[in-house]
Each structure stands twice: as structure tokens, then as C-alpha cells.
C-alpha positions as CSV (number, residue, x, y, z in Angstrom):
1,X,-46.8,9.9,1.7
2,X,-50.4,11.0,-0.1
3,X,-51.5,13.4,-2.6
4,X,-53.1,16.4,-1.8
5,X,-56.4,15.6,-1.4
6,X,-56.3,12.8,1.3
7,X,-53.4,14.4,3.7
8,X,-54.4,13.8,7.6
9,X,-50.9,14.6,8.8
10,X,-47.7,17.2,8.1
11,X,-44.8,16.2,9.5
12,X,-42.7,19.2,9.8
13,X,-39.0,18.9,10.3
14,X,-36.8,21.7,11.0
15,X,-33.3,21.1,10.0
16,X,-29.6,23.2,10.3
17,X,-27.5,20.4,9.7
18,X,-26.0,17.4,10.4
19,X,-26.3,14.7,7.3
20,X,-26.1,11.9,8.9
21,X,-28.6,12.5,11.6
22,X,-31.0,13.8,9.0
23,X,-31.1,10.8,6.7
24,X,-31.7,8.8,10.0
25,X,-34.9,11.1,10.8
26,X,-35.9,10.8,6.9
27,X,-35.2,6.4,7.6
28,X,-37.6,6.8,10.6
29,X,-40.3,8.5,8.7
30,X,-40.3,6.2,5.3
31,X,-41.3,3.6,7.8
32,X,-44.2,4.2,8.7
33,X,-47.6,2.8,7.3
34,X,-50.2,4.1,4.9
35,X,-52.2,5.1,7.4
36,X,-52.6,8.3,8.5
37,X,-51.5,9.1,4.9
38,X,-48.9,12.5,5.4
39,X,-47.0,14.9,3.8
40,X,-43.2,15.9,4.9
41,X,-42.3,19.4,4.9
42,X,-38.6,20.1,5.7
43,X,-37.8,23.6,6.8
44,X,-33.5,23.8,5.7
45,X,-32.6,26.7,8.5
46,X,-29.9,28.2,6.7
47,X,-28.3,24.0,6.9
48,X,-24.8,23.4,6.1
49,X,-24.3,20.3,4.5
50,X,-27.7,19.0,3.2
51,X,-27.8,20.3,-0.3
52,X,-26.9,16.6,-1.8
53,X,-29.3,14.9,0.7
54,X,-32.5,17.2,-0.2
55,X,-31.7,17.1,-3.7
56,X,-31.6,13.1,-3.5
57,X,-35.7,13.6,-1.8
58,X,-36.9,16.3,-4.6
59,X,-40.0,15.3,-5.3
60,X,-40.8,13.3,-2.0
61,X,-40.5,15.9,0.6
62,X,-41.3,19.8,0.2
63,X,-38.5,21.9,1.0
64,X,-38.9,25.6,2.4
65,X,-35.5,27.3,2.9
66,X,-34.7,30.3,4.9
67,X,-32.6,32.6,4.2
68,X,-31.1,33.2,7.6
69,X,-30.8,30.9,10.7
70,X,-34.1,31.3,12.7
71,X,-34.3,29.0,15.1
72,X,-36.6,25.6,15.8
73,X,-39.5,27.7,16.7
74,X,-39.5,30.0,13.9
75,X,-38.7,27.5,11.1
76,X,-41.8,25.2,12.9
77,X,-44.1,28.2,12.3
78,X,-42.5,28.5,8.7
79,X,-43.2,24.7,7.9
80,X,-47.0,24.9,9.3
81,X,-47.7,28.0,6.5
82,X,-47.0,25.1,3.8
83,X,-48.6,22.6,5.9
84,X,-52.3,21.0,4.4
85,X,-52.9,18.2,7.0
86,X,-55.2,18.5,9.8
87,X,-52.3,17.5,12.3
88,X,-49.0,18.9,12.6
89,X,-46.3,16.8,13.9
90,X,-42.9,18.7,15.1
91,X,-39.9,17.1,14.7
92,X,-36.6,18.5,16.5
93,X,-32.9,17.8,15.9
94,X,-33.8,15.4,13.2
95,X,-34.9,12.8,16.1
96,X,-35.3,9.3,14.4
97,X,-39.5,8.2,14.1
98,X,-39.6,4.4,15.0
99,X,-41.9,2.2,12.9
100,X,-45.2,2.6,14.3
101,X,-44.4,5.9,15.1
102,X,-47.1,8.3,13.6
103,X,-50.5,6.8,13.7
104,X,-50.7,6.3,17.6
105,X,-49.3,10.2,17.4
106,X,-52.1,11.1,15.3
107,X,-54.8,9.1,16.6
108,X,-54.1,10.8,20.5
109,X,-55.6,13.9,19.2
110,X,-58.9,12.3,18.3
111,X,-59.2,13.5,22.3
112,X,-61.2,16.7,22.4
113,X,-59.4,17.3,25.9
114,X,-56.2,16.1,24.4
115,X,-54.6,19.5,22.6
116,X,-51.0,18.0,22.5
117,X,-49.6,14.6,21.6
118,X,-46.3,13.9,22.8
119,X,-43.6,10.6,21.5
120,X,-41.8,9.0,23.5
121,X,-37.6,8.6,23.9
122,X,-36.4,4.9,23.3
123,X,-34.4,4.4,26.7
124,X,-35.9,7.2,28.8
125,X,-40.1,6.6,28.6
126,X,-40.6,8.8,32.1
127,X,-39.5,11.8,30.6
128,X,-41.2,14.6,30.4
129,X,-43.3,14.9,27.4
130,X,-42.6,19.0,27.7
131,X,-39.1,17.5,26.8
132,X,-40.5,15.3,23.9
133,X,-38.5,15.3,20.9
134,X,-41.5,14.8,18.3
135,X,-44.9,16.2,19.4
136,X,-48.8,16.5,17.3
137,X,-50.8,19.6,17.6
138,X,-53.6,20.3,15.7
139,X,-53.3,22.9,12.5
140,X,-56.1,24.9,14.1
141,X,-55.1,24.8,17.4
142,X,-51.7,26.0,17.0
143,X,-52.8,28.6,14.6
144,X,-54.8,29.8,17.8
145,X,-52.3,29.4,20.3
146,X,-49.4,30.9,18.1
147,X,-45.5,28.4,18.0
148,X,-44.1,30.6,21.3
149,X,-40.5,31.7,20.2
150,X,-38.3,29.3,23.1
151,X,-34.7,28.0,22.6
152,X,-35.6,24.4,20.9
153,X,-34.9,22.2,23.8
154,X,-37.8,24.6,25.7
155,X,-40.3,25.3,22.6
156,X,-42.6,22.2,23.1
157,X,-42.8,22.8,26.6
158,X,-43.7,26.5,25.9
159,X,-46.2,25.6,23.2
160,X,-47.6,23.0,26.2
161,X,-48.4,26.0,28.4
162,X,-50.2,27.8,25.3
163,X,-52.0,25.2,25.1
164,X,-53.1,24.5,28.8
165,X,-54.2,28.6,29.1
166,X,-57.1,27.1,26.1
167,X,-58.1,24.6,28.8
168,X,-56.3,21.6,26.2
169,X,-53.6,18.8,28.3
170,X,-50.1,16.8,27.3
171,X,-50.4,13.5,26.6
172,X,-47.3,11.4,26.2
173,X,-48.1,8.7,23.9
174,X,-46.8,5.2,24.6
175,X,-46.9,3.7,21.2
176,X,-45.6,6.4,19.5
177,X,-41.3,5.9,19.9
178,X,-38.5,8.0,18.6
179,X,-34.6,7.8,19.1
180,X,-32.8,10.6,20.6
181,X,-30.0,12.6,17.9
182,X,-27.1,10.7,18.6
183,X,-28.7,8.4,20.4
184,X,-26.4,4.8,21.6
185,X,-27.0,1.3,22.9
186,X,-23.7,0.8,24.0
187,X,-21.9,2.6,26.7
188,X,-18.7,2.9,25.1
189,X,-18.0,3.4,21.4
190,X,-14.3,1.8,21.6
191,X,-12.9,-1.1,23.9
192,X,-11.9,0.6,27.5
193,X,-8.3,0.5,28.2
194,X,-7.2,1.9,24.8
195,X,-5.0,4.6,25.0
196,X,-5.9,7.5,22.3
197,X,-4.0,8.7,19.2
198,X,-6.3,11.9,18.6
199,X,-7.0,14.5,20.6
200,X,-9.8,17.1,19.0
201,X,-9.7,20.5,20.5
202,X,-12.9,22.6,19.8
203,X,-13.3,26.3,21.1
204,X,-17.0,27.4,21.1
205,X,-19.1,30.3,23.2
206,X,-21.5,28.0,24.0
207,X,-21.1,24.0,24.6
208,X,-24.8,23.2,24.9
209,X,-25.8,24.8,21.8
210,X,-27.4,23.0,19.4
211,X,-24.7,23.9,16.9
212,X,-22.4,22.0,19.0
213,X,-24.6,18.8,20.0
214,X,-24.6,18.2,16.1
215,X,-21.1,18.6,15.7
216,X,-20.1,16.5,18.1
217,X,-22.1,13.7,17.0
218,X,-20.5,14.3,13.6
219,X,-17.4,14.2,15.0
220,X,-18.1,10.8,17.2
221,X,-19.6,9.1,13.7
222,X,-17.0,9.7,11.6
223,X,-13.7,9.1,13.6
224,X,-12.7,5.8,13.6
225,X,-10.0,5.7,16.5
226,X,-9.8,6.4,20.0
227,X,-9.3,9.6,20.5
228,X,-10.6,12.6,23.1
229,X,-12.4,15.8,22.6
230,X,-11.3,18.8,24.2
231,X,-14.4,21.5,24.2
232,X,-13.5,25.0,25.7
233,X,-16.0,27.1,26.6
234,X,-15.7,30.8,26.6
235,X,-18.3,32.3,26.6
236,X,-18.3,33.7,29.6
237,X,-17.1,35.9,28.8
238,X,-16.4,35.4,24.9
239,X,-12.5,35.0,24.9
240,X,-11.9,35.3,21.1
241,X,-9.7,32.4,19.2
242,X,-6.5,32.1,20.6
243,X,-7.2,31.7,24.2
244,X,-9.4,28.6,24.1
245,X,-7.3,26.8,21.4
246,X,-4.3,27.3,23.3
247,X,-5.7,26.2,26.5
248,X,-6.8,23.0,24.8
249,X,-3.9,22.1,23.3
250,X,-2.5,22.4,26.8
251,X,-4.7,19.8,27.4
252,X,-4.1,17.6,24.8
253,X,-2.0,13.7,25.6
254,X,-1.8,12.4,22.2
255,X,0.5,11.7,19.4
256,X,-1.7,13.9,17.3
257,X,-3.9,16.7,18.1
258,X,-6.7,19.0,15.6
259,X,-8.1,22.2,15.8
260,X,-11.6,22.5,14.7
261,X,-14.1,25.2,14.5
262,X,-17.6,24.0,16.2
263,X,-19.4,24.7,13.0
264,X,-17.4,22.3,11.3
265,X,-19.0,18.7,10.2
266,X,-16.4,16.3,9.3
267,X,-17.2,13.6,7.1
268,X,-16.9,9.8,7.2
269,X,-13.1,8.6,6.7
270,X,-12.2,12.3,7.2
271,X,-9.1,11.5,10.1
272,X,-6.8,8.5,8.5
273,X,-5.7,10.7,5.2
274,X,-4.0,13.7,7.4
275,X,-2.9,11.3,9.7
276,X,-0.8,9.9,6.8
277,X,0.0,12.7,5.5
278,X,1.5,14.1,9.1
279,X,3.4,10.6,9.1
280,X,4.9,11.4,5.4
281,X,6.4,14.7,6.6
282,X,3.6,17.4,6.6
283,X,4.0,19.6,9.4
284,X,0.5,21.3,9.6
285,X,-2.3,19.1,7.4
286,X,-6.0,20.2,6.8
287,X,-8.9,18.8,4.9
288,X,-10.8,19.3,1.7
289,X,-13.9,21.5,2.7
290,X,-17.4,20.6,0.2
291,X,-20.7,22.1,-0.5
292,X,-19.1,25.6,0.1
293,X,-16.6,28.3,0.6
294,X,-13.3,26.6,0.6
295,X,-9.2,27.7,0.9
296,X,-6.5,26.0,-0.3
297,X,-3.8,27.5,1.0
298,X,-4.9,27.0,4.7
299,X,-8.7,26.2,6.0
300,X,-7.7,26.9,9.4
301,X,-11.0,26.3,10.3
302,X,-9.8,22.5,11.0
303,X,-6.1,21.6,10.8
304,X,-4.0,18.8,12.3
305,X,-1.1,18.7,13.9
306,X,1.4,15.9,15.8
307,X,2.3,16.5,19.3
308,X,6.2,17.8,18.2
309,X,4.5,20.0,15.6
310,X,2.3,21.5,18.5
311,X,5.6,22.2,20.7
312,X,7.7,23.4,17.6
313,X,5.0,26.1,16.0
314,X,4.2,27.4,19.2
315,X,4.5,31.5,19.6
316,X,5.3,30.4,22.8
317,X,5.8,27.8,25.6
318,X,2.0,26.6,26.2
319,X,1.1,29.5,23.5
320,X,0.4,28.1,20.4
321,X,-1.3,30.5,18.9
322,X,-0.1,34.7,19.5
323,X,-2.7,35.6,22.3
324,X,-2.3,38.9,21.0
325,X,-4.3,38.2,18.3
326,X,-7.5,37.1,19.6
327,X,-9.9,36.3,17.2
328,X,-8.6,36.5,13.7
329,X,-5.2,36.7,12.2
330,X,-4.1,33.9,14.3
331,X,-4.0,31.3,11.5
332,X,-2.7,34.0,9.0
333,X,0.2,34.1,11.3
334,X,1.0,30.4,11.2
335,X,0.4,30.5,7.7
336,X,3.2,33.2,7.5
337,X,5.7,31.6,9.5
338,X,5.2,27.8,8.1
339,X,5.9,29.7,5.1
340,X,9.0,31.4,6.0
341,X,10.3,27.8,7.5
342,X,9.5,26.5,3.8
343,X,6.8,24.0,5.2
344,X,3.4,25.1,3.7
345,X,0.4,23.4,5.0
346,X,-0.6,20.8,3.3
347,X,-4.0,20.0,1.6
348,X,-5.4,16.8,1.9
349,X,-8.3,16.4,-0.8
350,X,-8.7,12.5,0.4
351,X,-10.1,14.2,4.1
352,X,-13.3,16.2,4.0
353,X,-15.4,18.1,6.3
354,X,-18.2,20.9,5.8
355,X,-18.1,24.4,7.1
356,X,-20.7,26.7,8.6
357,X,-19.0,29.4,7.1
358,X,-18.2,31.7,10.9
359,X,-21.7,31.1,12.5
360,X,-20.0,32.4,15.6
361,X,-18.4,35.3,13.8
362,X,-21.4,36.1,12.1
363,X,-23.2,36.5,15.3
364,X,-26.7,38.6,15.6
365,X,-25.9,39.2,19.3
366,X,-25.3,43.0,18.6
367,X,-23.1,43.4,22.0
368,X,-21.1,40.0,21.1
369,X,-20.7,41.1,17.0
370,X,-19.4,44.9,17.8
371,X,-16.9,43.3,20.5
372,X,-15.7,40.7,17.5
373,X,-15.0,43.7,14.6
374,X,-13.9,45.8,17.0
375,X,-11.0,42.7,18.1
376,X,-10.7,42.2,14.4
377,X,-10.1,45.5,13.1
378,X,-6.9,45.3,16.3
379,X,-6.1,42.2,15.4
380,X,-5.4,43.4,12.1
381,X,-3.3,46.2,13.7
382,X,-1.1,44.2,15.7
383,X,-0.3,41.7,12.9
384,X,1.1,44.3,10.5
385,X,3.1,45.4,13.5
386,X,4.2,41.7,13.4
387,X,4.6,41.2,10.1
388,X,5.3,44.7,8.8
389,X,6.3,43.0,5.0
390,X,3.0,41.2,5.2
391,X,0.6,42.1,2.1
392,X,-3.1,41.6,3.5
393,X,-6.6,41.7,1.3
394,X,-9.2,41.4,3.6
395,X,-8.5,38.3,5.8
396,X,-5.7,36.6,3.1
397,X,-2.3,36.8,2.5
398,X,-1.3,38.3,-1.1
399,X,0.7,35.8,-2.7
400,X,-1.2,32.7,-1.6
């Protein structure tokens, strides 16, 4: 990186989340050479999780936070107002740059005819550069041309075709390498044959979000046995809570099943502490959650469970959660009748995970967020009719 005076090239890199992959991206980029000299410009979309990890690059990157989640496209146009190279690079998902990456990147765009330089993906060099996960553009030109708003996996390909309709063409630079998020060499990431202890069960409205890409690479990165991952989708139409955790738990073959929000990011070593604490006696274990809002009395935003426990907690055979209640007031209800059997869940500091705080709940699809108060405010109905002794404040228990 270069002072201010000699900067050719900003590297802008969007990011929501997702540590691990992030510190890979930021890996990538410290390898590259002095030449072009850059500047890194990290646009945290509302992140979960990366507080610790930007701190640790104060003073090497420049950080400009939004206060909401906008998007790739939007937080690319915020990055290029604090841009002062030349060139802007675009970097998506946190991709990982591989040595050598930049300056072929950079140099593409020396091409008057050339308006958008494109990287390549290690394993896949014919795909589509409109599919690139790192791409150059000039600061002028894309000033010009305008970052089109387009779900991330589309925006470079969108900001291609601005670019084409000003006469300028896509050139997918050989030279210039990244790795794909998540990206593996090997085909399978335990021996085959093994039979699975964990089953994961993750409800979602959407299971080719990007939200849930990063999750799932979290979860893949940090658990260390075989195990499966149930992912229900049900979105279409949105289902609530209790349908799609219920249905995968039907699904689930193990001696030990969790429940897990898909804006949840567990953490390395997160799985073998609630395991043990299941085997000591615990009927319903969850982890500690860090760098934000937090419950101790139940986080049932990820909780574990064995196999018996599923069977014996259930509100009913292949019900484990009260389908009545359908999207909040489920785990309240578990948390009310472990209680009255005398077996709390238990806490497990040792186990940590980060939380997106209800991205789905907090939804700014205004058809999808008045159906979701309007099942809560019900919800809310139907468990006092359940639990007519039950004290509520808000969403918690009084007492707890």
C-alpha cells in the first residue's frame, strides 16, 4: 500500500461478514507487489462479526461503514466516493487475490478499447468474466456509467453492459487469479464411508442468498466431524419458524442434531463443548454468542440437541416445535416447558458463534415484514392461551 500522492489503484472490498473468508481476501491482497502501488478501502455492510478483524487493520485499510445493509452494488459505489486511484478494482464475497494478482488487472486497462478488466477463478478459467469475482474499471469511467444496482452475483455483469452501451469491451485477464469464497481442492472434506454424528438443520427464505453462502462456509470451516446439513427452504412461500425446523429435524439420522438461524456464524471449535455438555446430562445446550446482543437463559437462535432429546421435547410426534406458533414464541415455549421439567438449557461459554441479530426478521421487503408482525403479534396471542401463567416483556420470559 502507498501514500496518497502515488495511488494508481483502490481496491474496494465490500464486506457483510464472514471472518474467516475476509482475512483470506485481506492474505490475498498483502501479497501483492509494490507495483501498481494501491490503497484498500473496505466498505463493512452492516458486517456481523468483523469488528476484532478491522480493528486488527486500523491504520492499513480505510474503513467506511454503513449503517444499514445495502447490498454489493451500493456499498461498491460507497467505496469508489473514498476512492483516489485512477483504477478501481471490485472485490466480491471477500474472494481471495492470488499473488500476482493486481498489476496484470491494472495494466489491462492501459487498453483504450478495454473499459473493464476481469480476474480469473483458480479451477474454472472459461468462465464468464460477467461472472468474475474481482473486476478493474476505471474511476472515470464508472463515474460515467453509474455501479447499476444488480443482486451481487449479477452487478459485474450489469456494470459490463454499461459499459459496452459507451462503445468500451470485457476482457478476462489471464494473469490476474483469484480463489472463489469457500473455495476447495479436495472433493471431500472427511474420509467417505464415515457415518455422521451431527446433523445441522437450518431454516432460511432463501438458500442462494449470499447470507447463506457465507454461513455455510462458516459452518463447513469450523466443524470438525462428519456431520450433514439440513437447509429448508421456505420461501416460497415464507413458512415462518416452526414449519421448516420441524421438517428438518424429520430429516435428521444422527445421534445429535442443532438448530441454527442462517445468520448465525459459528466459530472455530464451536461443536465439541455442547456435545460434552449433551453427554454430561444437558438436555437442550447452546453457545456463547460474541461481538453482540446475547441471552443467557436461551439463544435459541442456535441450540443442540441429542436425537432422544429431539423425540422427548417434541409438542408432538414429528412436531418439535408448536406449529401454531409460527415465527416467534416457539423457543419461549421450550424454554417454558424445560423449565417446568426442571431441566434449563444450558450455556456453554467454551462454544461460540456470532449473530446477525434477525436479518430475516428485520426484513425491508414491506409485503414479507407486515406478514412477520402480523404472525408475531398472533403468535403472541396463542401462547398466553398456552401458557395463561406465563409473564411476557416483549419477546422474554419474566423471571429469566
Amino acid at each position: 500500500m502507498s501514500s496518497a500522492g502515488d495511488i494508481q489503484a483502490s481496491i474496494v472490498v465490500p464486506l457483510a461478514g464472514g471472518s474467516a473468508q475476509a482475512l483470506r481476501c485481506f492474505e490475498g491482497i498483502a501479497t501483492q507487489g509494490a507495483e501498481p502501488a494501491y490503497e484498500v478501502i473496505v466498505v463493512d455492510d452492516c458486517s456481523v462479526g468483523l469488528d476484532s478483524l478491522l480493528g486488527r487493520l486500523e491504520g492499513d485499510v480505510e474503513v467506511v461503514r454503513s449503517p444499514r445493509r445495502i447490498g454489493f452494488a451500493a456499498a461498491a459505489r460507497l467505496g469508489a466516493e473514498h476512492a483516489r486511484g485512477e483504477v478501481l478494482v471490485l472485490v466480491r464475497d471477500g474472494a481471495q487475490p492470488a499473488p500476482g494478482w493486481l498489476a496484470p488487472l491494472v495494466e489491462a486497462l492501459g487498453e483504450a478499447a478495454v473499459g473493464l478488466a476481469t480476474s480469473v477463478t483458480e479451477g474454472d478459467p472459461q468462465a464468464s468474466p460477467v461472472a468474475a469475482w474481482a473486476a478493474a474499471v476505471r474511476a472515470s469511467e464508472l463515474s460515467a456509467a453509474g455501479m447499476p444496482d444488480a443482486p451481487a452475483e449479477l452487478a459485474i455483469g450489469a456494470l459490463a453492459l454499461r459499459l459496452a452501451e459507451r462503445g468500451l469491451g470485457v476482457l478476462a485477464v489471464a494473469g490476474s487469479t483469484v480463489i472463489a469464497p469457500g473455495a476447495r481442492r479436495e472433493g471431500a472434506r472427511r474420509p467417505p464411508g464415515e457415518t455422521p454424528e451431527l446433523t445441522i438443520v437450518i431454516p432460511t427464505l432463501d438458500a442462494a442468498s449470499e447470507r447463506l453462502r457465507r454461513r455455510l462456509a462458516a459452518v463447513q470451516a469450523s466443524t470438525e466431524v462428519a456431520h450433514e446439513i439440513v437447509i429448508v427452504d421456505n420461501g416460497c412461500p415464507p413458512q415462518g419458524f416452526s414449519a421448516p425446523v420441524n421438517a428438518g429435524l424429520r430429516a435428521a439420522r444422527t445421534p445429535y442434531v442443532v438448530v441454527m438461524n442462517d445468520d448465525v456464524e459459528p466459530l472455530a471449535g464451536w461443536w465439541a463443548p455442547l456435545r460434552a455438555a449433551l453427554d454430561g446430562g444437558a438436555t437442550v445446550a447452546f453457545p456463547s454468542t460474541v461481538d453482540g446482543p446475547t441471552r443467557r437463559d436461551f439463544s435459541a437462535w442456535c441450540f443442540a440437541m441429542t436425537r432422544e432429546g429431539v423425540a422427548e421435547l417434541s409438542h408432538a410426534p414429528g412436531e418439535f416445535f408448536d406449529p401454531a406458533l409460527v415465527v416467534w414464541y416457539q423457543d419461549t415455549d421450550l424454554l417454558w416447558r424445560l423449565r417446568e421439567a426442571g431441566r434449563p438449557p444450558v450455556l456453554v461459554e467454551s462454544a461460540q458463534i456470532r449473530h446477525g441479530l434477525s436479518e430475516t426478521v428485520a426484513s425491508e421487503d414491506p409485503e414479507l415484514s407486515a406478514w412477520i408482525r402480523a404472525q408475531i403479534v398472533a403468535d403472541r396471542e396463542r401462547f398466553l392461551l398456552k401458557h395463561p401463567d406465563a409473564g411476557l416483556e416483549g419477546h422474554v420470559l419474566l423471571g429469566a
